[in-house]
N, C-alpha and C positions, 0 to 999 in steps of 0.2 A: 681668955677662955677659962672656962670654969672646970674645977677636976672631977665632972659630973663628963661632961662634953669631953675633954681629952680621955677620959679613959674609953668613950665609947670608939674612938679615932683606933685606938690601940685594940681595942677587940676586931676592927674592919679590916686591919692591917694585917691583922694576925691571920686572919680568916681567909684573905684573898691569896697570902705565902705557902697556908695549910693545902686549898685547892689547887695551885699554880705547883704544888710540889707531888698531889696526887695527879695533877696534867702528863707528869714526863717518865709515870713512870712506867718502868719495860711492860709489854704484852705479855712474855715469854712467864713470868712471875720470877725474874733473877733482878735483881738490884745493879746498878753501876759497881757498885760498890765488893761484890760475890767474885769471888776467883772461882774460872770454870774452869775444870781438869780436859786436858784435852792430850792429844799421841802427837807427834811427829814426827818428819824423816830429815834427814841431811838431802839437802839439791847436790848435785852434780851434772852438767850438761855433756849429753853427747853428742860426738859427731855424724849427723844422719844425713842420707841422700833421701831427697822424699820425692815420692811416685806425683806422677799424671795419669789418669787415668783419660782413654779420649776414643769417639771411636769413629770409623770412618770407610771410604772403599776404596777397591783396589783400582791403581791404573798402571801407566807406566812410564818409562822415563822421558821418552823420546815420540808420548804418544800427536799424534798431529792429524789435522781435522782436513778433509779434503772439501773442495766447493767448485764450483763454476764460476769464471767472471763473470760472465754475465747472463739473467734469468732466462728461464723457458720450460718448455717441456721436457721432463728426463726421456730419453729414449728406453735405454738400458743402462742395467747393470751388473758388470759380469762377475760379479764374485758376491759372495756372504759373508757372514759372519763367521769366524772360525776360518775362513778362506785362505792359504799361503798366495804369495803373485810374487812376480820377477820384476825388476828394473827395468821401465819401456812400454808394459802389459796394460792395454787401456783398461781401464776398471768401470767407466762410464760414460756415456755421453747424451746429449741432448739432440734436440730433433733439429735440426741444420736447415728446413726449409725456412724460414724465416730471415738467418744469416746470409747462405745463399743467394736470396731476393736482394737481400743490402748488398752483398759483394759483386753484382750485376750491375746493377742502379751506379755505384760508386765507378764499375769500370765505364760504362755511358756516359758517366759524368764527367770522367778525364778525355775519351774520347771528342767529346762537345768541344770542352775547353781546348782541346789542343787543335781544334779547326779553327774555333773562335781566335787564337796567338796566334796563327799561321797568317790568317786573312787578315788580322790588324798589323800584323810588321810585313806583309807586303802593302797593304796600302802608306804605311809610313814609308817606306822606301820610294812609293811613288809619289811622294807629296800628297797624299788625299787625306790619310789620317794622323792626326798628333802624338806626340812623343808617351805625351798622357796615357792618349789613350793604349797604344802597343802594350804600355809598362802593365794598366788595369788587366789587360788579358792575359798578360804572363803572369800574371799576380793570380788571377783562379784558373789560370791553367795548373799553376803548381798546387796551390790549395785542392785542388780536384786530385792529384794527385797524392796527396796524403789523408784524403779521405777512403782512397782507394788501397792505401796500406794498414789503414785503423779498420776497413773492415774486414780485411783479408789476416787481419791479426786475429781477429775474433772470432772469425771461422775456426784459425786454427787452435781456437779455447774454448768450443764445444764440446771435447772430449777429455777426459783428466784419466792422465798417464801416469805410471807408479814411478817416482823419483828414484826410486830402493827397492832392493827386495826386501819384503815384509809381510805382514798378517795383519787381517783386520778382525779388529775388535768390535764395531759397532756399524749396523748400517742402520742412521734414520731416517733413509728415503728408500722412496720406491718409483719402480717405472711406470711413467703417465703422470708422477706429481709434475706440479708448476711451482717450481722454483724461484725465489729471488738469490742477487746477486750474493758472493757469500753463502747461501745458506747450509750448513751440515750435508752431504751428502755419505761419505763415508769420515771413521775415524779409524786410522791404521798406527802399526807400530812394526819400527823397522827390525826389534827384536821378538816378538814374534811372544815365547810365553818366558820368555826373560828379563830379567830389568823391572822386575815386578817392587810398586811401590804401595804402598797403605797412605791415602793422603788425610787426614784428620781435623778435626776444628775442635781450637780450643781458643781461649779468652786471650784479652787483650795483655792484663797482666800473666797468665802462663805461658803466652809467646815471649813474651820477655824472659822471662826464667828458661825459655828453653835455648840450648845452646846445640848449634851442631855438632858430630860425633858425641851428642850420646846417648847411652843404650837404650833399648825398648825391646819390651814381648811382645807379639802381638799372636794372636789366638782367630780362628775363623770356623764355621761352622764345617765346613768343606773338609776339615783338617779333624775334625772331630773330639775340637777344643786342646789338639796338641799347640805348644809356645814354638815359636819361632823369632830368633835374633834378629834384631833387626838395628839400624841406627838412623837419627836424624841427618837428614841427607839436605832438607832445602826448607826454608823459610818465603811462605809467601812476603811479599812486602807491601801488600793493602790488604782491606777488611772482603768478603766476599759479602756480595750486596743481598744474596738472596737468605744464606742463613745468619748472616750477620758475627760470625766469627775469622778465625784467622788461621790459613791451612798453615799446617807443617806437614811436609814429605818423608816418610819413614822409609829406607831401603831394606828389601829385605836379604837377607841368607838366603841363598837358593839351596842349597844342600836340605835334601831333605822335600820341598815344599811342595804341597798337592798339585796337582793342576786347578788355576782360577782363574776367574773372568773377567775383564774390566769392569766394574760398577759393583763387585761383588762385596758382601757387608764383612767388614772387620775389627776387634776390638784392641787396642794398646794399650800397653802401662811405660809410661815413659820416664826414666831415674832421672832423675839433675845431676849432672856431675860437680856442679856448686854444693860443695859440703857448707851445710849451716849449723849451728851451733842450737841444740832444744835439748828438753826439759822432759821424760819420762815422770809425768804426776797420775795418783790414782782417779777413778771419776769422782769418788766422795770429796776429794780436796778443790771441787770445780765450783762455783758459786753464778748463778745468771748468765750462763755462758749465751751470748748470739750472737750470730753473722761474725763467728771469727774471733768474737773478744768474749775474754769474763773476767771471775775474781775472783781471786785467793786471800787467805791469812798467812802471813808468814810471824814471823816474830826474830826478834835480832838479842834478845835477853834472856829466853826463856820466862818471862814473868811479864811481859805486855806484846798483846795480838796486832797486828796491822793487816789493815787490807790494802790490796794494791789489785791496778787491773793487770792483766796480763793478752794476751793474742795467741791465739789457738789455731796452730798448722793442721791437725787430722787429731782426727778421735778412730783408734783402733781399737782393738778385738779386746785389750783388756786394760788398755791405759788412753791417757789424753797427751797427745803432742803439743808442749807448749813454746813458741818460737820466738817470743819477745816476754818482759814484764820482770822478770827471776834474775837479772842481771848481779842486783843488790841485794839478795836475798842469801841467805845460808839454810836456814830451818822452814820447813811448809808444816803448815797445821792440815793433820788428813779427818783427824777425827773432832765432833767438838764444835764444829763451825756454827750450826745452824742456832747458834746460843752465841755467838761471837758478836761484838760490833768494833768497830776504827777505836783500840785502845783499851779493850775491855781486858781485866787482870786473866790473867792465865796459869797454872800449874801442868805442869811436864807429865804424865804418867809415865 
């Protein structure tokens, strides 16, 4: 190669170093190289109980769903909504002709049968009929006979009688509906406007965080947004299929508490009593915060920046709760960041 040719190698070389060095350099017009002045605070973590916030209606403890075994027409129903009843007190029942018909039919039927055994074990006794046959007729002679107690059972569950004395909360039938078996007829409650609970939905991971006994407010409009104590009383143990969350049962304080209504709307704030370990940072010190996570600048020398991610519990009224990331940290950088990168030189102000 001639020194015509290599020197021209060494101007290309030069050229493509010159560009590839104006490639990387900052947007911001600071240099790698620039110490940027920046403020910072000492971390210290403190001990916080952090809120649930969740909202939901009232029911109550012991509330229970009254129905008919089996469908038909409701006749009546003798009480409402808001209604007290006694222990014994029919509350509803269903139109019996139908039942009636079967409990007739069914006694006809044992009747028949019990001629049908009578006549086949006197002919067996007189050698005319076989052993066979006597047994077949005692066989639906008795069958006929407990067809005769299955209907006479059902007669007597056309009518649904109060277990308790209680109060009903809800009636979602009415008389003349046609009913199937099971279906809602009344829902009573054997303490009447006590025992009152807030049942609420909250997430798969906040049922896990929540622990029974402990605290909650809860607030309702009825109440005219006064707080009522209240404590985690009962954890569902499956998902509800319709809203797709997971009840928790809040009991509340009665002292005090308005009168309400089952299904009435409620709102709670529910403490953890799991004390977690976080991080009071300002929001200037926040970087890309979402869905929970971001990033900060910490620095361990005073003189070089580090970013680190961190996991963000609540953002409050004038700070950000940070719950993971700060472990290994001492110093957070608050002011200064948006000039910062992973390593970039730093001065203290």
């Amino acid at each position: 190669m001639d020194v015509k040719t290599f020197s021209h190698h060494l101007i290309a070389v030069a050229l493509c170093l010159s560009a590839c060095s104006r490639g990387e350099q900052r947007t911001d017009g600071l240099a790698d190289s620039d110490v940027i002045p920046v403020r910072t605070i000492q971390l210290a973590t403190r001990d916080t109980s952090q809120l649930i916030r969740a909202t939901g209606t009232f029911t109550t403890d012991d509330e229970t769903v009254l129905a008919f075994k089996n469908g038909g027409v409701i006749q009546q129903i003798g009480v409402r909504e808001g209604d007290s009843f006694r222990k014994g007190q029919v509350l509803a029942s269903l139109e019996s002709t139908e039942v009636n018909t079967a409990v007739r039919q069914a006694q006809l039927g044992v009747e028949k049968a019990e001629r049908d055994y009578r006549r086949a074990r006197q002919l067996f006794l007189d050698s005319v009929a076989t052993q066979e046959q006597m047994e077949n007729a005692e066989t639906a002679y008795e069958a006929a006979k407990q067809d005769a107690e299955r209907a006479a059972y059902n007669l007597g569950h056309t009518h649904i009688r109060a277990a308790f004395d209680g109060y009903v909360l809800q009636r979602p039938a009415s008389p003349g509906q046609v009913v199937g078996p099971g279906s809602p007829v009344l829902v009573v409650s054997s303490t009447g406007r006590s025992g009152w609970l807030l049942k609420v939905g909250v997430s798969d991971r906040q049922w896990s965080a929540i622990q029974l006994g402990d605290l909650a407010a809860v607030t309702t409009d009825a109440a005219g947004g006064a707080r009522f104590q209240a404590t985690v009383h009962r954890k569902s143990e499956g998902i509800d299929p319709q809203s797709g969350t997971f009840a928790i049962y809040l009991k509340l304080n009665e002292q005090g508490l308005p009168d309400v209504a089952s299904g009435m709307f409620g709102k709670a704030e529910i403490r953890l009593s799991a004390q977690t370990g976080a991080w009071y940072i300002p929001y200037e010190a926040l970087l890309d915060g979402d869905a929970g996570t971001g990033y900060v600048f910490v620095t361990d020398d005073g003189q070089t920046a580090r970013r680190i991610p961190v996991q963000i519990g609540e953002i409050q009224k004038d700070h950000v709760v940070v719950t993971g990331g700060l472990e290994h940290a001492t110093s957070l950088i608050v002011s200064g960041s948006p000039y910062l990168r992973d390593g970039s030189k730093i001065a203290v102000k």
